[in-house]
Biopython code that builds the backbone (N, CA, C, O; Angstrom):
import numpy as np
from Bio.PDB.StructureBuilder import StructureBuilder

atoms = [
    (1, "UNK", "N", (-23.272, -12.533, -7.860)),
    (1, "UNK", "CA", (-22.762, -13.817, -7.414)),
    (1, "UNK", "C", (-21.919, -13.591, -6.154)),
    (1, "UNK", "O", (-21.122, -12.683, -5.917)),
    (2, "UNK", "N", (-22.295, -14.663, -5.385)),
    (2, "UNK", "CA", (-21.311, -14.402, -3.738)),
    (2, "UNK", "C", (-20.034, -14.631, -4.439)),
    (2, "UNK", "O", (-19.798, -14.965, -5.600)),
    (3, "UNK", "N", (-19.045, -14.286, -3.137)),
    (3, "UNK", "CA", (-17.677, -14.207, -3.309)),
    (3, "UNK", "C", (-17.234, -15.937, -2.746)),
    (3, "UNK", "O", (-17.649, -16.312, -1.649)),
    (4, "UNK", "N", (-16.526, -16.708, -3.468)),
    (4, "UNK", "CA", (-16.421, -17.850, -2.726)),
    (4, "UNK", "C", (-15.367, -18.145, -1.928)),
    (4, "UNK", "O", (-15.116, -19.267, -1.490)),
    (5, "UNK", "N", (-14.898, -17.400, -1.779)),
    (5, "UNK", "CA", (-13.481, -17.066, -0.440)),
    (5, "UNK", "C", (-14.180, -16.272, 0.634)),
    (5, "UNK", "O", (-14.942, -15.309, 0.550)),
    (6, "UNK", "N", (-13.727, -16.919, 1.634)),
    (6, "UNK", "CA", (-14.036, -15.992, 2.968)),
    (6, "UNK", "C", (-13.096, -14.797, 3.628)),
    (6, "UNK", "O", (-13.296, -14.075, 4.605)),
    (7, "UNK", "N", (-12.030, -14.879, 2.735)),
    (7, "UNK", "CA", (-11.232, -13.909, 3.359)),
    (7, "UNK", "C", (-11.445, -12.498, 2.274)),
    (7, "UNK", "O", (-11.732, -12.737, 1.101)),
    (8, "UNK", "N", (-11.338, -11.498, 2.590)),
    (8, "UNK", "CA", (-11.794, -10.121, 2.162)),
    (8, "UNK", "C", (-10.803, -9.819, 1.237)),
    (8, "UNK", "O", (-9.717, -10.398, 1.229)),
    (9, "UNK", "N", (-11.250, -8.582, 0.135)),
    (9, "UNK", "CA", (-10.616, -8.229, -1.071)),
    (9, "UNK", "C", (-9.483, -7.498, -0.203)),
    (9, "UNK", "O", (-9.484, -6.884, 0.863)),
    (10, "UNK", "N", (-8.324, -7.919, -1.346)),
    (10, "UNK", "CA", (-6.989, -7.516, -0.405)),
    (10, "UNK", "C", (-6.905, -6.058, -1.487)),
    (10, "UNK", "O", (-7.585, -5.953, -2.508)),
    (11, "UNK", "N", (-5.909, -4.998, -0.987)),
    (11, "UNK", "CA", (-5.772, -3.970, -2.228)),
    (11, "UNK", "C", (-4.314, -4.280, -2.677)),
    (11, "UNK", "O", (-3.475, -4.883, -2.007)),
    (12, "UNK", "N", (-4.191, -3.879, -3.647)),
    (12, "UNK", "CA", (-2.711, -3.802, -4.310)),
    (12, "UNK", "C", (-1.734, -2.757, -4.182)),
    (12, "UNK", "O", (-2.279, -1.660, -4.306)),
    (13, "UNK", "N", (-0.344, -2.672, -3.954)),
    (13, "UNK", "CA", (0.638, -1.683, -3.786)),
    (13, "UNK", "C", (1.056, -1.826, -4.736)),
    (13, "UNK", "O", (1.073, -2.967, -5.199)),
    (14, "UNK", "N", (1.552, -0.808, -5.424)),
    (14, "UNK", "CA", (2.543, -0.940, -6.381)),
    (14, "UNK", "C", (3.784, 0.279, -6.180)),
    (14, "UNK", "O", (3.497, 1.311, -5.573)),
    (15, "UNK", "N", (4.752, 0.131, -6.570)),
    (15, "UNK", "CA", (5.825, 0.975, -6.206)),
    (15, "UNK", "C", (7.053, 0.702, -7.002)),
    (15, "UNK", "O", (7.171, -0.517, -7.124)),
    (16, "UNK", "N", (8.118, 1.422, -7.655)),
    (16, "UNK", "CA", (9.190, 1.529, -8.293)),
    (16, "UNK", "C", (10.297, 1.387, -6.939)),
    (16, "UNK", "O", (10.278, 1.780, -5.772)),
    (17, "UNK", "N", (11.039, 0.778, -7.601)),
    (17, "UNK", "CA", (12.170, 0.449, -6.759)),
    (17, "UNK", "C", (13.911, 0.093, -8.034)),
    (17, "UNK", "O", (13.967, -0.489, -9.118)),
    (18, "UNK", "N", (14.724, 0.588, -7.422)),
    (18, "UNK", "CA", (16.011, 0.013, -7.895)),
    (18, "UNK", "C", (16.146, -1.452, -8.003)),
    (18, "UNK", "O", (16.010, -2.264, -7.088)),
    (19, "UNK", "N", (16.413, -1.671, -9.159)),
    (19, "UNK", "CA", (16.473, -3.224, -9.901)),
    (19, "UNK", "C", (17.435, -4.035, -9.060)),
    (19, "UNK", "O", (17.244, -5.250, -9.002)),
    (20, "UNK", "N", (18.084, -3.692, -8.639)),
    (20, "UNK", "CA", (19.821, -4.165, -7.807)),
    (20, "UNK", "C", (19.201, -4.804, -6.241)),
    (20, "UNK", "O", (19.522, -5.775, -5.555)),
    (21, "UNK", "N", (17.973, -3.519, -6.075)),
    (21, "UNK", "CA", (17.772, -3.503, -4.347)),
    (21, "UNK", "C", (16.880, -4.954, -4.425)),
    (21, "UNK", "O", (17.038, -6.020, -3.829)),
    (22, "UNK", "N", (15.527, -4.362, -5.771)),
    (22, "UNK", "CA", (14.646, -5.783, -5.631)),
    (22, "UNK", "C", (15.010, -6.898, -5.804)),
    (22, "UNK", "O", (14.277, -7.641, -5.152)),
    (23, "UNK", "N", (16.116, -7.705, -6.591)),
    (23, "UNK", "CA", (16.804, -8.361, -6.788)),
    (23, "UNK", "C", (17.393, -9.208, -5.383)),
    (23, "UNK", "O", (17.255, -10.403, -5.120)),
    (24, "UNK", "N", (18.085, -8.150, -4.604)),
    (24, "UNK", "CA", (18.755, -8.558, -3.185)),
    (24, "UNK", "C", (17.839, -8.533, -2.151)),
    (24, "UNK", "O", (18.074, -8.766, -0.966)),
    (25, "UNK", "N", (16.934, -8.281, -2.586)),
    (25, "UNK", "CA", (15.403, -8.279, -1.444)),
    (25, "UNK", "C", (15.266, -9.693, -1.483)),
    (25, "UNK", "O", (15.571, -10.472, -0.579)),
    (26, "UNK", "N", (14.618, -10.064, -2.982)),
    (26, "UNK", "CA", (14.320, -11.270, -3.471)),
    (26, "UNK", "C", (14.802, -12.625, -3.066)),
    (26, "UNK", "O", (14.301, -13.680, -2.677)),
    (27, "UNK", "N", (16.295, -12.023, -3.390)),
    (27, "UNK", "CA", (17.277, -13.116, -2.917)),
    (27, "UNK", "C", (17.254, -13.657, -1.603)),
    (27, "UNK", "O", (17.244, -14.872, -1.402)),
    (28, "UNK", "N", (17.239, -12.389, -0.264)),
    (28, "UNK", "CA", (16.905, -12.674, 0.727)),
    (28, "UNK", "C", (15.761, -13.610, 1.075)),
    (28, "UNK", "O", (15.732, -14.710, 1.628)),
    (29, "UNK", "N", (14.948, -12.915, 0.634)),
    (29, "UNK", "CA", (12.973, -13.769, 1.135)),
    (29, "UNK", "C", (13.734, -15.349, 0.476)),
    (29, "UNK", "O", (13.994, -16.155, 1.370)),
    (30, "UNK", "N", (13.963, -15.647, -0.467)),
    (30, "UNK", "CA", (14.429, -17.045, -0.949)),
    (30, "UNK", "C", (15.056, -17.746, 0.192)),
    (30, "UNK", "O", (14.599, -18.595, 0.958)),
    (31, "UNK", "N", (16.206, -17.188, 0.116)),
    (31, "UNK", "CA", (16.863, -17.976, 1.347)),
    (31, "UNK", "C", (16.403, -17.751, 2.850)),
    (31, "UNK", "O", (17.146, -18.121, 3.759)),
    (32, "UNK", "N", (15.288, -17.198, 3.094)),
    (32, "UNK", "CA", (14.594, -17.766, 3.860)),
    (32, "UNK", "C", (13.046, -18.261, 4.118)),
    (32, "UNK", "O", (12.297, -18.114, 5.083)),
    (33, "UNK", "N", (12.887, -18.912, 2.845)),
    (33, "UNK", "CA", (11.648, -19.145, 2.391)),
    (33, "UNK", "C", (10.661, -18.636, 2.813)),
    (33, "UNK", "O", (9.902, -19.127, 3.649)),
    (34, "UNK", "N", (10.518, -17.140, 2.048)),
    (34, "UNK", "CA", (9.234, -16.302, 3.254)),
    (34, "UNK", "C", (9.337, -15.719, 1.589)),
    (34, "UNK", "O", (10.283, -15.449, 0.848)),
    (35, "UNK", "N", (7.904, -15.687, 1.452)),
    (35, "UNK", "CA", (6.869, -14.541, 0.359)),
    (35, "UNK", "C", (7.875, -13.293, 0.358)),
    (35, "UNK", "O", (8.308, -12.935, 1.453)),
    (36, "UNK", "N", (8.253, -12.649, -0.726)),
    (36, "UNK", "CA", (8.671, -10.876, -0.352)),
    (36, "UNK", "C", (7.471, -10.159, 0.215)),
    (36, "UNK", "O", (7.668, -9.392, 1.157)),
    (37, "UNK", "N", (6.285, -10.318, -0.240)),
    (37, "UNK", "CA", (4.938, -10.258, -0.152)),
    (37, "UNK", "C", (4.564, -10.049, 1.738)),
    (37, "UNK", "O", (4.056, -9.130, 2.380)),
    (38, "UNK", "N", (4.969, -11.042, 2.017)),
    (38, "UNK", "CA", (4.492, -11.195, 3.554)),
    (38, "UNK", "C", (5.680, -10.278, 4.072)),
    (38, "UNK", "O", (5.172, -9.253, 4.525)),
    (39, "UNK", "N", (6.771, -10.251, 4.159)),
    (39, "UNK", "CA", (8.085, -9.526, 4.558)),
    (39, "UNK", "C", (7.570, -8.237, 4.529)),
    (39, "UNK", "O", (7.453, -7.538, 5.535)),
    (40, "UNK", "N", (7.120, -7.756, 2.909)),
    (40, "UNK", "CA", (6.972, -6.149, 3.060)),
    (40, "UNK", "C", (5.790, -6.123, 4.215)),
    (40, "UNK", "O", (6.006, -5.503, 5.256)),
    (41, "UNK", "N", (4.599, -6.774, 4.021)),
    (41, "UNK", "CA", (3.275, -6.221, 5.132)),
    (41, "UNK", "C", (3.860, -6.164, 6.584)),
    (41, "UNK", "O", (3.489, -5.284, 7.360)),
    (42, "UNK", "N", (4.949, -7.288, 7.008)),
    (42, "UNK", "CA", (5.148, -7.465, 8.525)),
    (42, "UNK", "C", (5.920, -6.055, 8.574)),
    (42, "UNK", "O", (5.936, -5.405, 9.619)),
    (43, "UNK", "N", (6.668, -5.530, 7.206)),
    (43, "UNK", "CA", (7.372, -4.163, 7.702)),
    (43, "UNK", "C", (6.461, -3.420, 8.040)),
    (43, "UNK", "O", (6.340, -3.040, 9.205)),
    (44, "UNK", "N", (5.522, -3.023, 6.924)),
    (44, "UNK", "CA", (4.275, -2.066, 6.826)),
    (44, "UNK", "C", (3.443, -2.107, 8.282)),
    (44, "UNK", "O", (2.906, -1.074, 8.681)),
    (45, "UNK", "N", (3.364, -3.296, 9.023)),
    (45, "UNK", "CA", (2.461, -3.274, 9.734)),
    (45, "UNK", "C", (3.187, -2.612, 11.271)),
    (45, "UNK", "O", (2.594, -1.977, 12.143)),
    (46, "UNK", "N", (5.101, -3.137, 11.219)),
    (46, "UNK", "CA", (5.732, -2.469, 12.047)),
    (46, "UNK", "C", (5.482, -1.324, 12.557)),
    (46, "UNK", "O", (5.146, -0.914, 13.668)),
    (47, "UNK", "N", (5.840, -0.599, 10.929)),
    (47, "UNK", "CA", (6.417, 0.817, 10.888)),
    (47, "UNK", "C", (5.649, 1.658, 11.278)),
    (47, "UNK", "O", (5.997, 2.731, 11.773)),
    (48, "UNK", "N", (3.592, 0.992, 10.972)),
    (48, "UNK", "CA", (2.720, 1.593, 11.443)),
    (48, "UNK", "C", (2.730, 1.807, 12.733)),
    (48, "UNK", "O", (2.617, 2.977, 13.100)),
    (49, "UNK", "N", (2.870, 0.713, 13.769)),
    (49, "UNK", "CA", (2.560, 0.585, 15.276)),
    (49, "UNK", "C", (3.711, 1.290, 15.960)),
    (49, "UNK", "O", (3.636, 1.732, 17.106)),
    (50, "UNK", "N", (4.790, 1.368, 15.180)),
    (50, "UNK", "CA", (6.288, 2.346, 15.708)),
    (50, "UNK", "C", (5.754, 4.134, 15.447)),
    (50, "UNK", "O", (5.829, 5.218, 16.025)),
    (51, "UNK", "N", (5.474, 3.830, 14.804)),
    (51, "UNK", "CA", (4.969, 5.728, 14.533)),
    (51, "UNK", "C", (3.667, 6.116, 15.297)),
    (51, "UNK", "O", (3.598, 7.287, 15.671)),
    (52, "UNK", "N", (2.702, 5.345, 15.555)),
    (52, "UNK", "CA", (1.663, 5.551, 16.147)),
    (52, "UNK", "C", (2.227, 5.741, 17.857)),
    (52, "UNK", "O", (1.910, 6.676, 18.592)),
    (53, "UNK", "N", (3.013, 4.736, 18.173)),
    (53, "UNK", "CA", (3.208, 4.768, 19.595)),
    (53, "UNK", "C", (4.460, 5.711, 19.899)),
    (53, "UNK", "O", (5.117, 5.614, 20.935)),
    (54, "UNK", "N", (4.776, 6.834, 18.669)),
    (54, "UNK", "CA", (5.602, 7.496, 19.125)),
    (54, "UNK", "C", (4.492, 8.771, 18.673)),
    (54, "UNK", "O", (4.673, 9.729, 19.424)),
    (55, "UNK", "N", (3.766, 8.948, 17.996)),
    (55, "UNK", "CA", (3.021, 10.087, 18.336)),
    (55, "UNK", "C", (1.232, 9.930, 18.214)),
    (55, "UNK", "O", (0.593, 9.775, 17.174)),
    (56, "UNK", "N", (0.678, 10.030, 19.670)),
    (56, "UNK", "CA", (-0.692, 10.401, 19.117)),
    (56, "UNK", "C", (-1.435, 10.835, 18.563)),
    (56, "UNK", "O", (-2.623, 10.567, 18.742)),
    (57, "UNK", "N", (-0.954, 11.771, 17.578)),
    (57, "UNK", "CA", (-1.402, 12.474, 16.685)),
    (57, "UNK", "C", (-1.831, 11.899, 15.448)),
    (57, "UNK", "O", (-2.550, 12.425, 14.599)),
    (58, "UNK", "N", (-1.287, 10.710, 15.438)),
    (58, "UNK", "CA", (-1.219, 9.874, 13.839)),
    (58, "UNK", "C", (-2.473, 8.634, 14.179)),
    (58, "UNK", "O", (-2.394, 7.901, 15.166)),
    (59, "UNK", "N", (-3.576, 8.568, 13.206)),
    (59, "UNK", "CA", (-4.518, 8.123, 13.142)),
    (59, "UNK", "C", (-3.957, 6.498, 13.551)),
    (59, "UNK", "O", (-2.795, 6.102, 13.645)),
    (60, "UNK", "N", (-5.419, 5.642, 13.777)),
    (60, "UNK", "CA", (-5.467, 4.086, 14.421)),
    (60, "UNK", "C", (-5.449, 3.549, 12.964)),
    (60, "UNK", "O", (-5.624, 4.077, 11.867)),
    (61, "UNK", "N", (-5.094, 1.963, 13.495)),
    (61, "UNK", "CA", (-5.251, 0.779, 12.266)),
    (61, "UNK", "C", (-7.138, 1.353, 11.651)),
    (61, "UNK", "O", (-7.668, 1.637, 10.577)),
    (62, "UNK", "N", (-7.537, 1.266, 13.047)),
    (62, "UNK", "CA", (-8.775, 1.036, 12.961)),
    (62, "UNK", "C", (-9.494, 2.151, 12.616)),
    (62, "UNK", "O", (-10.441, 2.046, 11.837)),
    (63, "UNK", "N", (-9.170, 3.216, 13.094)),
    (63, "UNK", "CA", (-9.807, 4.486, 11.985)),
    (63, "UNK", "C", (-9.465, 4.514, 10.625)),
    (63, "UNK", "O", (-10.189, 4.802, 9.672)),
    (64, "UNK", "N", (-8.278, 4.182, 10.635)),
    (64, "UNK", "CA", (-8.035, 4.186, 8.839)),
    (64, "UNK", "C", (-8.994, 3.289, 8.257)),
    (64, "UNK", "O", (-9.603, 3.792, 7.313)),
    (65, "UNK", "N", (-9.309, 2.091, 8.547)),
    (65, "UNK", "CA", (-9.793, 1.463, 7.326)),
    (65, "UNK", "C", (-11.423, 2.230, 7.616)),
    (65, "UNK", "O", (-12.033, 2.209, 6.548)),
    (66, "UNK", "N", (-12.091, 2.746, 8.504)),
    (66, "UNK", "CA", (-13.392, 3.007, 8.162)),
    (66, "UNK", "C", (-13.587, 4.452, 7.415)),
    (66, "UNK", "O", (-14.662, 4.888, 7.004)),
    (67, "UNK", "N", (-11.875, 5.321, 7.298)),
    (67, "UNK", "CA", (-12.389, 6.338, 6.243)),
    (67, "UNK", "C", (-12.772, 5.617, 4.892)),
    (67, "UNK", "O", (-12.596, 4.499, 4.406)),
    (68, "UNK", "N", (-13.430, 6.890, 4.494)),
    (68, "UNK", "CA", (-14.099, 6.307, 2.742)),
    (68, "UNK", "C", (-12.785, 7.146, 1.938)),
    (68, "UNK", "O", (-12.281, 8.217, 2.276)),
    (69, "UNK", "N", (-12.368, 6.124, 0.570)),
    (69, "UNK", "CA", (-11.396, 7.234, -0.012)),
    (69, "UNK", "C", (-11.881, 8.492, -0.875)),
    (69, "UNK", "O", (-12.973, 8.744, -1.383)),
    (70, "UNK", "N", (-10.627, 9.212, -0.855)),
    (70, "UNK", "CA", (-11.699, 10.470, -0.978)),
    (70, "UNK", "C", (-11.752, 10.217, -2.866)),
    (70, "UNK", "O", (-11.067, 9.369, -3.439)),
    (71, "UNK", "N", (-12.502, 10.953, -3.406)),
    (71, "UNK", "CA", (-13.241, 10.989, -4.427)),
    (71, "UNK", "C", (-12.046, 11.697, -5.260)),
    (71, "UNK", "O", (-11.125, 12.264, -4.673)),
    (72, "UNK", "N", (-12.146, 11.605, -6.989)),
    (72, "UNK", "CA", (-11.547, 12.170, -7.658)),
    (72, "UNK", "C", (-12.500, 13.153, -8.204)),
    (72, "UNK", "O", (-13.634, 12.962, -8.641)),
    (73, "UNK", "N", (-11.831, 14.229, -8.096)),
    (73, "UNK", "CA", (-12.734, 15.413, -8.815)),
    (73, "UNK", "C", (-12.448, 15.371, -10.046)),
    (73, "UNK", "O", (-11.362, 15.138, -10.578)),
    (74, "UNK", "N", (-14.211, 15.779, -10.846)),
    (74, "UNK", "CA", (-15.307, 15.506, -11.696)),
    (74, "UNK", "C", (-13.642, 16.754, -12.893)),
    (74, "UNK", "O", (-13.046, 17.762, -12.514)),
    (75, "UNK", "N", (-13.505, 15.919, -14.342)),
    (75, "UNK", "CA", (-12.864, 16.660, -15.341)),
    (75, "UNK", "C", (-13.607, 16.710, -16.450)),
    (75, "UNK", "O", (-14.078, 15.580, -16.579)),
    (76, "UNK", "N", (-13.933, 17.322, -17.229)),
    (76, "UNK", "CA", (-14.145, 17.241, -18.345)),
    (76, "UNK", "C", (-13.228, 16.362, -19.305)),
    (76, "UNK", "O", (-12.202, 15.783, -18.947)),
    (77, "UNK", "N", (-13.700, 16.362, -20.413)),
    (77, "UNK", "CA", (-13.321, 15.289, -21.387)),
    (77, "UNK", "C", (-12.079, 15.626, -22.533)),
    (77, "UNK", "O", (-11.399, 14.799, -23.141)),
    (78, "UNK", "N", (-12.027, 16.969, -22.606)),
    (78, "UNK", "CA", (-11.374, 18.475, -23.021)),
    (78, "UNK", "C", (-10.109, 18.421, -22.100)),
    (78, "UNK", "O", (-8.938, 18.314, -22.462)),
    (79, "UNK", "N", (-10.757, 18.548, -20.438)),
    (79, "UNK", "CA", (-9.217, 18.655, -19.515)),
    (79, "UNK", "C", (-8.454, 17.282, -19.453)),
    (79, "UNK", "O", (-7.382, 17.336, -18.851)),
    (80, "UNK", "N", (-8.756, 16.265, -19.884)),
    (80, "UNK", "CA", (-8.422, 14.799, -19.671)),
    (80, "UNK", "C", (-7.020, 15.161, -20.493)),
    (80, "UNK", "O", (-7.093, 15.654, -21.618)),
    (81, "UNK", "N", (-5.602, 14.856, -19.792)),
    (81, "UNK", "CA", (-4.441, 14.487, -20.921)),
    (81, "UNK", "C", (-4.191, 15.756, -21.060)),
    (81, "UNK", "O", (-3.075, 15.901, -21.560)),
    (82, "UNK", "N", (-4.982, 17.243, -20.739)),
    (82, "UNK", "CA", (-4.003, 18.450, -20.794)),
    (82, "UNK", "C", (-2.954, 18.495, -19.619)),
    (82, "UNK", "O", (-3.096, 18.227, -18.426)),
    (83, "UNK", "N", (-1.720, 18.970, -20.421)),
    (83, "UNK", "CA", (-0.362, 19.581, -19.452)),
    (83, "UNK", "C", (-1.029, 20.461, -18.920)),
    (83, "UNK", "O", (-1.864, 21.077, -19.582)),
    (84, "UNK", "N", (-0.785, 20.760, -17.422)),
    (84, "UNK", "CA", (-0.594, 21.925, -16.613)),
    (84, "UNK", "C", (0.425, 23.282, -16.911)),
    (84, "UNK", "O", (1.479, 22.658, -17.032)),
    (85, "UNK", "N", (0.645, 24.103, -17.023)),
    (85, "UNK", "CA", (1.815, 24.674, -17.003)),
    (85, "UNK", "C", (2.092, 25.519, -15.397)),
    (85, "UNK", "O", (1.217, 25.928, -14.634)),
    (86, "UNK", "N", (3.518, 25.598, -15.229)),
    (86, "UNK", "CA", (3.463, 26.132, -13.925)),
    (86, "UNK", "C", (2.773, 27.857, -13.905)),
    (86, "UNK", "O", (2.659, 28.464, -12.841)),
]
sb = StructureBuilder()
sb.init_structure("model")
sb.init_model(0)
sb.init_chain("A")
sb.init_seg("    ")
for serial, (resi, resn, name, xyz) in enumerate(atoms, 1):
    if name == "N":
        sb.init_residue(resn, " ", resi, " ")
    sb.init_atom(name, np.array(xyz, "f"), 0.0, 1.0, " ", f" {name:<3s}", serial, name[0])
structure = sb.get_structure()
């Protein structure tokens, strides 16, 4: 079945943060009626174009999205849920 939105599958972040900080994040985006949502990407999208234009070395918007991610290597069913030890 087609997709009935025209805009493309978005991916999800997820991340742990201090309860106190997200809270006063929150509070902020409120009082200025802006998504936390949109706030974090305009950072994300900053922080990208600040690091890129301070070193060439660090890949494009646009090369990133055409790598493929890399693959999880193949475990057995046995290694699934074993501890490592150092």
């Amino acid at each position: 079945m087609p997709r009935a939105s025209s805009h493309p599958k978005l991916d999800s972040f997820n991340f742990r943060v201090n309860g106190e900080l997200k809270r006063a994040f929150l509070d902020v985006a409120a009082c200025e009626d802006r998504p936390a949502g949109s706030i974090l990407r305009e950072f994300m999208r900053s922080y990208v174009a600040e690091k890129q234009r301070s070193s060439s070395a660090l890949p494009t918007t646009a090369s990133l999205a055409r790598k493929k991610p890399a693959r999880k290597p193949d475990i057995s069913s046995a290694q699934r849920g074993r501890r490592h030890e150092p």
